[in-house]
DRENGUBA-918045 format. One record per residue (C-alpha): residue in one letter; x, z, y; residue number from 1. Coordinates in Angstrom, 1 decimal. Last residue first. Example, Ala and Ser with C-alpha at 12.3 -4.5 7.8 and 13.67 -1.06 7.14 Angstrom:
<atoms>
[atom "S" [13.7 7.1 -1.1] 2] [atom "A" [12.3 7.8 -4.5] 1] 
</atoms>
This chain:
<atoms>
[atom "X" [29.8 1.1 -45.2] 190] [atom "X" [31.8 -0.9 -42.9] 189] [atom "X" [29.5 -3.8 -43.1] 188] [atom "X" [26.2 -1.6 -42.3] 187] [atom "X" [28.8 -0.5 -39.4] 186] [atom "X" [29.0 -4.3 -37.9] 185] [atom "X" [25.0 -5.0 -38.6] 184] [atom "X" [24.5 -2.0 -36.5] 183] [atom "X" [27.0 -3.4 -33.4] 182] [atom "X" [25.5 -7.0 -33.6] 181] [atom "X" [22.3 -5.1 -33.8] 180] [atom "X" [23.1 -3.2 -30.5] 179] [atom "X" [24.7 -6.6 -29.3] 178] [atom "X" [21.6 -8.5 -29.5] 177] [atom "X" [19.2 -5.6 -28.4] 176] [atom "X" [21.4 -5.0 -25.5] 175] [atom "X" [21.4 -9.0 -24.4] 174] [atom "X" [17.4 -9.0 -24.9] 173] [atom "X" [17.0 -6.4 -22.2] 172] [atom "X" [19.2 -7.7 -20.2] 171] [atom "X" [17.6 -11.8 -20.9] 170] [atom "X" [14.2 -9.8 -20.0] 169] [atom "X" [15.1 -8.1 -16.5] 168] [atom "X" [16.8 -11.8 -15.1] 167] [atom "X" [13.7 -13.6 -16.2] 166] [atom "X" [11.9 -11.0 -14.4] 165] [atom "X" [14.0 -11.3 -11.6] 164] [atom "X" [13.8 -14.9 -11.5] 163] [atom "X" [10.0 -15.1 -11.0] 162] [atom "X" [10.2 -12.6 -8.0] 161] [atom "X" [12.2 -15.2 -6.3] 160] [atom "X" [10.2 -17.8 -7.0] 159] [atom "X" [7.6 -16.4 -5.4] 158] [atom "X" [9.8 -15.1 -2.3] 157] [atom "X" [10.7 -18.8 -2.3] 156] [atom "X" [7.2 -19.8 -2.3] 155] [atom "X" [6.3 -17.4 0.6] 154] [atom "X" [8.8 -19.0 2.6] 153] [atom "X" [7.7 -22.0 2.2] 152] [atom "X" [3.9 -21.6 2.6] 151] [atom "X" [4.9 -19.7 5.8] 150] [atom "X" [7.4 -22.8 7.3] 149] [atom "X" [4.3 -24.9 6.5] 148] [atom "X" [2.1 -22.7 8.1] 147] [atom "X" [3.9 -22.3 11.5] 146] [atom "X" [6.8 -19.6 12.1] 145] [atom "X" [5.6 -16.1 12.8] 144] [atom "X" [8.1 -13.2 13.4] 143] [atom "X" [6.0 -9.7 13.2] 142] [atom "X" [5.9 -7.3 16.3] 141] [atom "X" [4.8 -4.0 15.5] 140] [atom "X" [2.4 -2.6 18.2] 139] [atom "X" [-0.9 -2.5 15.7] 138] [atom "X" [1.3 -0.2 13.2] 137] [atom "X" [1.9 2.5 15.8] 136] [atom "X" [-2.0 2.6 16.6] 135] [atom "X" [-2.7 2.3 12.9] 134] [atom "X" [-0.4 5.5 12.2] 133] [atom "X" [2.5 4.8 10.2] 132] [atom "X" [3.2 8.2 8.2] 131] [atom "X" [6.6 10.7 7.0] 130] [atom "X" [6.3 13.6 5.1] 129] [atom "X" [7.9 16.8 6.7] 128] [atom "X" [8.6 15.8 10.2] 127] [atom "X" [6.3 13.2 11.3] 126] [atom "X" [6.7 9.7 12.8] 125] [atom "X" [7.1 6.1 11.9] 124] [atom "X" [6.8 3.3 14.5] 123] [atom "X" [10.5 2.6 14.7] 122] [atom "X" [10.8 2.8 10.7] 121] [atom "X" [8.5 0.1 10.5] 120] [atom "X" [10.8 -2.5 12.7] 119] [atom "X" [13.3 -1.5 10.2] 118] [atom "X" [11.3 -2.5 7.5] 117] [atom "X" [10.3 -5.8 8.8] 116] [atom "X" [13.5 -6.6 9.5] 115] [atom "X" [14.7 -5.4 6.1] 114] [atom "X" [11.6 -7.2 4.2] 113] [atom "X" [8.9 -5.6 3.1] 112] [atom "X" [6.9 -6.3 6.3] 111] [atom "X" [7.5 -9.7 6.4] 110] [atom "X" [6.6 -10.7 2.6] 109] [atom "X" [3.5 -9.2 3.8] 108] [atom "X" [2.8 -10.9 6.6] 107] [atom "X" [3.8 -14.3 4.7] 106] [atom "X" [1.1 -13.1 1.7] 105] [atom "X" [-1.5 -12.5 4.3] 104] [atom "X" [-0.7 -15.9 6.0] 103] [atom "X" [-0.8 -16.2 9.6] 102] [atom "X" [-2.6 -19.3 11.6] 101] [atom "X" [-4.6 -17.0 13.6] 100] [atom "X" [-7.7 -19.3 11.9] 99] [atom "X" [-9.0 -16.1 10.7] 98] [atom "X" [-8.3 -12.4 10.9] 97] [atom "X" [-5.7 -10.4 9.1] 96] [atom "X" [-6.9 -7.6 7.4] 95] [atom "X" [-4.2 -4.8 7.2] 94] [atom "X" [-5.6 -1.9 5.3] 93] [atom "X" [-3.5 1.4 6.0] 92] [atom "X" [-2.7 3.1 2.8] 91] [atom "X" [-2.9 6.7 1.9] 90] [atom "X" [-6.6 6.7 2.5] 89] [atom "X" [-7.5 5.0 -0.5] 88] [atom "X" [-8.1 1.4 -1.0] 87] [atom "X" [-11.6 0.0 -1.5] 86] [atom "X" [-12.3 -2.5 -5.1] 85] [atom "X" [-15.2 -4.6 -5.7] 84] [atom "X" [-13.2 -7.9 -6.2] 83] [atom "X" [-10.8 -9.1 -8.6] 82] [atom "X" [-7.0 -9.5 -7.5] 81] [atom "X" [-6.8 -13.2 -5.8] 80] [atom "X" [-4.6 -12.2 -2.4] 79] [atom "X" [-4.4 -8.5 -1.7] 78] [atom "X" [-1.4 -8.3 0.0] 77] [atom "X" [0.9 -5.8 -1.1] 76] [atom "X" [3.0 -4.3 1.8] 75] [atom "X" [5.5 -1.4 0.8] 74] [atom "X" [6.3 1.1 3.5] 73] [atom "X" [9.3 3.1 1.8] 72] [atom "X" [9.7 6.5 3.8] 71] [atom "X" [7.1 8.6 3.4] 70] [atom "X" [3.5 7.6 4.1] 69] [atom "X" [1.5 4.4 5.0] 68] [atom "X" [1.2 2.4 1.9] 67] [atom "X" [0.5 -1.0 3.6] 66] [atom "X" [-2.3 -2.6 2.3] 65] [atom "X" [-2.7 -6.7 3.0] 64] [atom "X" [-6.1 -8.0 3.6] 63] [atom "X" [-7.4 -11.4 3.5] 62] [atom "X" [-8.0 -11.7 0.2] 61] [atom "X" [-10.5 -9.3 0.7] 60] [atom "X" [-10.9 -5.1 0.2] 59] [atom "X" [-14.3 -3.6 0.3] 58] [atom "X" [-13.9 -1.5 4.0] 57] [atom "X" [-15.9 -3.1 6.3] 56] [atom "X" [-19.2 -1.7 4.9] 55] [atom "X" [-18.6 1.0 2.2] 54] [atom "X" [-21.4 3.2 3.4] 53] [atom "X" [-22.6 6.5 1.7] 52] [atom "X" [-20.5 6.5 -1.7] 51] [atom "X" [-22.2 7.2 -5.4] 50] [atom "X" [-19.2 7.8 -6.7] 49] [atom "X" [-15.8 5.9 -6.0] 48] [atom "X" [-13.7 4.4 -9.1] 47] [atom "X" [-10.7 6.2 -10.7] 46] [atom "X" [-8.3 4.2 -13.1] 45] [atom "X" [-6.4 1.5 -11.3] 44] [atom "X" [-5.2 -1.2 -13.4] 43] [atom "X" [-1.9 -1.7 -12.2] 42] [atom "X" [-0.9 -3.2 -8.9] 41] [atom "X" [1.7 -5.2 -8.3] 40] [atom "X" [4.8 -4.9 -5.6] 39] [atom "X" [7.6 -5.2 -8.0] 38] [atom "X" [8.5 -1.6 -8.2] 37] [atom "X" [4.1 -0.8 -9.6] 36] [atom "X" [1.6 0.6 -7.3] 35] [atom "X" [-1.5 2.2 -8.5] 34] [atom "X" [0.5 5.5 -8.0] 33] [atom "X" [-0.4 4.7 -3.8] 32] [atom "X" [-4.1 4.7 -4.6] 31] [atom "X" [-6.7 1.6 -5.5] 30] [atom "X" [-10.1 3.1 -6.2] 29] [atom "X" [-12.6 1.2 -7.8] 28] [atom "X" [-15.9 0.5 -6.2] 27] [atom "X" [-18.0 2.2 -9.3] 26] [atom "X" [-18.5 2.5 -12.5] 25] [atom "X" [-14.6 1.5 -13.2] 24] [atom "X" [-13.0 4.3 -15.0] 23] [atom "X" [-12.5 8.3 -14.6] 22] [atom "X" [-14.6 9.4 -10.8] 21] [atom "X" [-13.8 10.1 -7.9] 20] [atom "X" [-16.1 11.7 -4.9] 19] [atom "X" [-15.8 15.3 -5.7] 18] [atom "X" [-12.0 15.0 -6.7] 17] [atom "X" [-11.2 13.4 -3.1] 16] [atom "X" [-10.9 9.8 -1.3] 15] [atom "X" [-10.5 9.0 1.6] 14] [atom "X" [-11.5 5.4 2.2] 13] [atom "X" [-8.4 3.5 3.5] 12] [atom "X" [-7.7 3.2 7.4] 11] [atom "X" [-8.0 0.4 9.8] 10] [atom "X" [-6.1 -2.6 11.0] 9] [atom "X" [-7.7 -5.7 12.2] 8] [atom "X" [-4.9 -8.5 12.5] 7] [atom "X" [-3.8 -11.3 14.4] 6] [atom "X" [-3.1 -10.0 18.5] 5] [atom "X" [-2.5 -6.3 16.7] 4] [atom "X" [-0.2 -7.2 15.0] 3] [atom "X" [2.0 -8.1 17.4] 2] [atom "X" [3.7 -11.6 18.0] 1] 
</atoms>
């Protein structure tokens, strides 16, 4: 099905130095460096000044942003992050409508993975830095099985994430082991 049959797609807020602001006094600002490797987002630091209208583009847990440029097209759906935030103009904001039967958190699962990458790359363009444009992005064509088969799939990818960090911390505390196996064995030799 295309994305454009289940989804509104539109553009982040642009954002510039005379219309940020440092902290949170404000609709804050989620930009493309807001994004961690695992798909989170930190705690964005700029917030919008005063800003003319904002209608339509506060972000909702039914919205999933795509960072538009270069060559890695990350998905991050919004889900239950707190409220009162817009997303910059280098993502494009992927709000998937109601009762289409489509999870934001299966759509983006979909686009981050290799077939959903690879049927990115066919809509990307440019010569220097790379962009989706919305009109590109609406043609995609995403594989959608029914809820249940979503919920699953989304729970794996869940679980999934969950093991890596398990994965990332037993390294981490392997090295320290064996680093202070290795200092305890030259306080021995001393």
């Amino acid at each position: 099905m295309k994305l454009s049959n289940f989804t509104n797609i539109s553009s982040g807020v642009v954002v510039t130095s005379k219309n940020r602001q440092h902290g949170t006094n404000g609709p804050v600002i989620i930009q493309a460096g807001d994004v961690q490797d695992d798909g989170s987002i930190s705690e964005p630091e700029f917030s919008l000044k005063e800003h003319a209208n904002l209608e339509g583009q506060m972000l909702t847990i039914q919205d999933v942003l795509l960072i538009s440029r270069g060559q890695q097209n990350r998905a991050i759906p919004i889900g239950n992050m707190q409220t009162g935030m817009v997303a910059s103009n280098s993502f494009l904001v992927i709000r998937v409508l109601a009762n289409q039967g489509v999870m934001p958190e299966y759509l983006a699962w979909f686009l981050n993975s290799e077939k959903g990458q690879k049927r990115l790359a066919e809509v990307r363009r440019g010569s220097n830095i790379m962009y989706i444009s919305k009109k590109g992005l609406s043609g995609v064509e995403v594989d959608v099985p029914d809820m249940n088969d979503q919920k699953k799939l989304v729970e794996m990818e869940r679980l999934k994430n969950r093991e890596q960090e398990i994965l990332k911390q037993i390294a981490g505390n392997r090295k320290k082991l064996i680093e202070q196996v290795m200092f305890n064995y030259l306080r021995r030799k001393s």
